[in-house]
Residue frames as a rotation matrix with the C-alpha (Angstrom) as fourth column:
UNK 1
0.149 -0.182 0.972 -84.40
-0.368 0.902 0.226 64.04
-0.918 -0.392 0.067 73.76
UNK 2
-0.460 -0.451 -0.765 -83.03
-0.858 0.004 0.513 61.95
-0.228 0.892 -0.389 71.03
UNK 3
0.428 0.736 0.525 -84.98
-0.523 0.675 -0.520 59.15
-0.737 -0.052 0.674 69.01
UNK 4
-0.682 -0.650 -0.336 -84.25
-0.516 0.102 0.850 56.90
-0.518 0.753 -0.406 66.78
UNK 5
0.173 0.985 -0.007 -87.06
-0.256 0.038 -0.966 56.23
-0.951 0.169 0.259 64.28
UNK 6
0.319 0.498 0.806 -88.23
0.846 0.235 -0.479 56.15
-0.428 0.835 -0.346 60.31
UNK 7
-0.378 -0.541 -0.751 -87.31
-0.034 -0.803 0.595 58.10
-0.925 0.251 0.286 58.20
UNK 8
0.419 0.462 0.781 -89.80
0.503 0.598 -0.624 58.01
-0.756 0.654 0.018 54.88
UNK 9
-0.352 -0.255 -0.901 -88.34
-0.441 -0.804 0.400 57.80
-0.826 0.537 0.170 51.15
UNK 10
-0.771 0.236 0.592 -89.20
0.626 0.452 0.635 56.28
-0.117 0.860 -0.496 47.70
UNK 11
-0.839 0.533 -0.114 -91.98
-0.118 0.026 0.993 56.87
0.532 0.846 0.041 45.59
UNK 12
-0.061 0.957 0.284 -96.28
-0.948 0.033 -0.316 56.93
-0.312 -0.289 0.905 46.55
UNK 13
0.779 0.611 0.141 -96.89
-0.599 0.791 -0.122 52.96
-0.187 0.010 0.982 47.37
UNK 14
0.389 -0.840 -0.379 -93.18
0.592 0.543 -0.596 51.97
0.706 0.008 0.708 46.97
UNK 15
0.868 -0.017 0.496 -91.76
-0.302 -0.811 0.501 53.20
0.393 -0.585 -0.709 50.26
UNK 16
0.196 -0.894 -0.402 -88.33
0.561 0.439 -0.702 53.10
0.804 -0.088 0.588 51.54
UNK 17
0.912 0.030 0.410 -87.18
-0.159 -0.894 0.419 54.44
0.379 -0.447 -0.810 54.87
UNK 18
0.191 -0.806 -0.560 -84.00
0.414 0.583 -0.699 54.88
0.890 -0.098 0.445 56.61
UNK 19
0.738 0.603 -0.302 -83.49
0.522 -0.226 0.823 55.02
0.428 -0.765 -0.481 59.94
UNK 20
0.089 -0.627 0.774 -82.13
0.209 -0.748 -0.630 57.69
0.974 0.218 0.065 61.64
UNK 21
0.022 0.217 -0.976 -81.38
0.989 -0.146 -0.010 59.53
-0.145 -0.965 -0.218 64.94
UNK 22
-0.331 0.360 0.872 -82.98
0.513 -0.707 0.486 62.48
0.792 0.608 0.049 65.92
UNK 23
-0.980 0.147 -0.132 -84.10
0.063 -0.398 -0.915 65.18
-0.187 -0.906 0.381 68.01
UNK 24
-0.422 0.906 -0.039 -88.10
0.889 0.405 -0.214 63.85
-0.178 -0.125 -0.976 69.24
UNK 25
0.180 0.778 -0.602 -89.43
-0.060 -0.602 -0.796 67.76
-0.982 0.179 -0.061 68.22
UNK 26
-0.671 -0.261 -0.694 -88.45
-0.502 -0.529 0.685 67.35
-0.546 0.807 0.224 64.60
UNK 27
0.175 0.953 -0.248 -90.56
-0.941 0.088 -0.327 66.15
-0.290 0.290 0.912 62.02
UNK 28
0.771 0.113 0.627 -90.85
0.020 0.980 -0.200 62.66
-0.636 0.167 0.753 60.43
UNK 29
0.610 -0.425 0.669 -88.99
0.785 0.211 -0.582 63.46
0.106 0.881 0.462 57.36
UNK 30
0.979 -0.103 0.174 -87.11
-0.106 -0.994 0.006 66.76
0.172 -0.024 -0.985 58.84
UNK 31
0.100 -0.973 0.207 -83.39
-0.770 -0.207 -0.603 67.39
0.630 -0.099 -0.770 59.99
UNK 32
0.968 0.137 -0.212 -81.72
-0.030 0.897 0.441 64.53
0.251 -0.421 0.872 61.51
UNK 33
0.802 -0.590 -0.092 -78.54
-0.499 -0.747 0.438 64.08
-0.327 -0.306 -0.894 63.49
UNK 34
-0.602 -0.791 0.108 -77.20
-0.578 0.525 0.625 60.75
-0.551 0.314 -0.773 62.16
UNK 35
0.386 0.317 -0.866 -78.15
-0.799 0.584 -0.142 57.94
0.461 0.747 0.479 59.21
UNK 36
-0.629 -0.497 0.598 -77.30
-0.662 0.746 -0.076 54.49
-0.408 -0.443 -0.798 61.36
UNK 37
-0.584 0.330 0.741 -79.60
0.198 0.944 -0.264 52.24
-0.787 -0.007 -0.617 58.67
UNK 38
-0.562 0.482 -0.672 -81.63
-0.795 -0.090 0.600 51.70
0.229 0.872 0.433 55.84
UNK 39
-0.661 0.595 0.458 -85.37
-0.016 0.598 -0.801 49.57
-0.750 -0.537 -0.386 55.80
UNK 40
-0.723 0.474 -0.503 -87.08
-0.661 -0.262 0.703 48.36
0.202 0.841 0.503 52.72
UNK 41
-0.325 0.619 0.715 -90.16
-0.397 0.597 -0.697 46.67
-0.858 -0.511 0.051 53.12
UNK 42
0.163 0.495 -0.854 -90.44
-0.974 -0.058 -0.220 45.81
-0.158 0.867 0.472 49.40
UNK 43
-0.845 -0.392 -0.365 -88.48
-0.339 0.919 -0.203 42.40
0.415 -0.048 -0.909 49.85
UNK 44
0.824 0.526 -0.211 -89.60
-0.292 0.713 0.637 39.27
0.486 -0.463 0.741 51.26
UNK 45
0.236 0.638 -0.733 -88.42
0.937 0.050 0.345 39.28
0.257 -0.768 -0.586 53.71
UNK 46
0.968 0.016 0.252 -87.95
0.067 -0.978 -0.198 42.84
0.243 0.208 -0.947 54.27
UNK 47
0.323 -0.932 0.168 -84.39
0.685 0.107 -0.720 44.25
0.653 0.347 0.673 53.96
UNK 48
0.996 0.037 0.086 -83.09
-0.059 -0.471 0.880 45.54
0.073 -0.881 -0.467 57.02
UNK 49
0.238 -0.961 -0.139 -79.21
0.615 0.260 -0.744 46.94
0.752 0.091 0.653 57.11
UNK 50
0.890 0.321 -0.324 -77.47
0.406 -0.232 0.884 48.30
0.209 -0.918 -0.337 60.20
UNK 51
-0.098 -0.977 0.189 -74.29
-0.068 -0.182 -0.981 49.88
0.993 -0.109 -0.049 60.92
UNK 52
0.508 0.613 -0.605 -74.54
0.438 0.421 0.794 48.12
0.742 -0.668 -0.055 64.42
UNK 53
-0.635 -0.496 -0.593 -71.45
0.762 -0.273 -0.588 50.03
0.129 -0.824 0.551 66.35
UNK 54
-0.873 0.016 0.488 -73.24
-0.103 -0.983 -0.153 53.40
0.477 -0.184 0.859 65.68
UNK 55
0.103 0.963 -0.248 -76.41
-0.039 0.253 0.967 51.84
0.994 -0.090 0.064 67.04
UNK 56
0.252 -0.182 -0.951 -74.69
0.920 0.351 0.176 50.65
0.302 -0.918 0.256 70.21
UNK 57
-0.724 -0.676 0.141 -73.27
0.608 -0.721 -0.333 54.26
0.326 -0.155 0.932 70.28
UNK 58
-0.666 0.510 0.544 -76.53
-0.396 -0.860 0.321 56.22
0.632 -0.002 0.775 70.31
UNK 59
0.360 0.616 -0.701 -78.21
0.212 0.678 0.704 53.55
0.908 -0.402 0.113 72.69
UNK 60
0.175 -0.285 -0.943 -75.72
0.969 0.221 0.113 54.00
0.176 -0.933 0.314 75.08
UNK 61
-0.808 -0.273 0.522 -76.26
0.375 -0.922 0.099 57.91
0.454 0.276 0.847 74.80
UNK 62
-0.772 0.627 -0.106 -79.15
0.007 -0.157 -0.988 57.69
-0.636 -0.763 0.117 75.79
UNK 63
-0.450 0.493 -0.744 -81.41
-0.884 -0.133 0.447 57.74
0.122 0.860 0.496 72.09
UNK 64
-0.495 0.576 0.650 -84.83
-0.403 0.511 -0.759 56.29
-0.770 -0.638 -0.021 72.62
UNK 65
-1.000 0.022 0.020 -85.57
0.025 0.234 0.972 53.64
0.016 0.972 -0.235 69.65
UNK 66
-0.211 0.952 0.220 -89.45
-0.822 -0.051 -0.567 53.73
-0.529 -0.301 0.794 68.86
UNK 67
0.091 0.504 0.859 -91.37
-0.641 0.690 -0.336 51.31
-0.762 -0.520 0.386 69.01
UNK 68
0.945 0.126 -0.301 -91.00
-0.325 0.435 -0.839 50.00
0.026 0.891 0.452 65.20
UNK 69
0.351 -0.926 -0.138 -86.98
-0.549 -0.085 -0.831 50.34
0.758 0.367 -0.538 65.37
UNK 70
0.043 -0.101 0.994 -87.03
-0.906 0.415 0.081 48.34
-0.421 -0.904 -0.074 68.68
UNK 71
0.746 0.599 0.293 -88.62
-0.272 0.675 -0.686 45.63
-0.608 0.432 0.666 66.76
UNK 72
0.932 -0.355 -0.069 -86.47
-0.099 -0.066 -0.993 46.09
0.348 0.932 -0.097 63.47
UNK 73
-0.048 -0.908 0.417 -83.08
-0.958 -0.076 -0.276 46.54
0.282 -0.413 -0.866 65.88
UNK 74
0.157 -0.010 0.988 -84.03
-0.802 0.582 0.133 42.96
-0.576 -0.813 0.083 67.86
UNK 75
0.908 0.188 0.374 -84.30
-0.031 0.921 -0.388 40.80
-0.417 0.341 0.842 65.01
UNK 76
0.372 -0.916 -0.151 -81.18
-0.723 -0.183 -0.666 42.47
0.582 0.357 -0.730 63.08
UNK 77
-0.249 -0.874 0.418 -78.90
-0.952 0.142 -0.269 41.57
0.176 -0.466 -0.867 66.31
UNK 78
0.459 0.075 0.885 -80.99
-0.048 0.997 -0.059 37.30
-0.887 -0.016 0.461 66.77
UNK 79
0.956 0.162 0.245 -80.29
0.069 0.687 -0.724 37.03
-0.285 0.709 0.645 63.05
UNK 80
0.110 -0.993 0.036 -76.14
0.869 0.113 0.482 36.05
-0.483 -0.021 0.875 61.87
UNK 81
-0.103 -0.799 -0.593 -73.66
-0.408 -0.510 0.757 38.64
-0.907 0.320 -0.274 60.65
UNK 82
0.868 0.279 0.410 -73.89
0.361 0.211 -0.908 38.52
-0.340 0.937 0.082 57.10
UNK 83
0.241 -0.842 -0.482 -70.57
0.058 -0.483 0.874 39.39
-0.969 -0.239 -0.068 55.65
């Protein structure tokens, strides 16, 4: 089954992750099948970027977002189009 989750990078106490889709036996930080985002929590308010078709693409595939990226996807699509 495919997820779409975290993905941790940066530095010990300066973390960056981007989020990815994946197959739900791989690890956290292991092989992945696409890059559809990027999540810093170092901002105020945290920096959250989407490439939103490929999102709609792997949603409607069937890729199950967990439970953070649910969260992180819902506000993206309430808050405007930044351009």
């Amino acid at each position: 089954m495919l997820v779409i989750r975290l993905r941790r990078h940066g530095s010990r106490r300066k973390p960056f992750f981007r989020i990815v889709v994946t197959d739900s036996r791989s690890p956290r930080d292991g092989r992945f099948v696409a890059q559809i985002g990027t999540y810093d929590p170092a901002f105020n308010p945290p920096k959250v970027s989407l490439e939103r078709e490929q999102v709609d693409h792997w949603l409607k595939a069937g890729a199950q977002p967990s439970d953070t990226v649910r969260k992180l996807i819902s506000e993206a699509q309430s808050a405007p189009a930044s351009s």
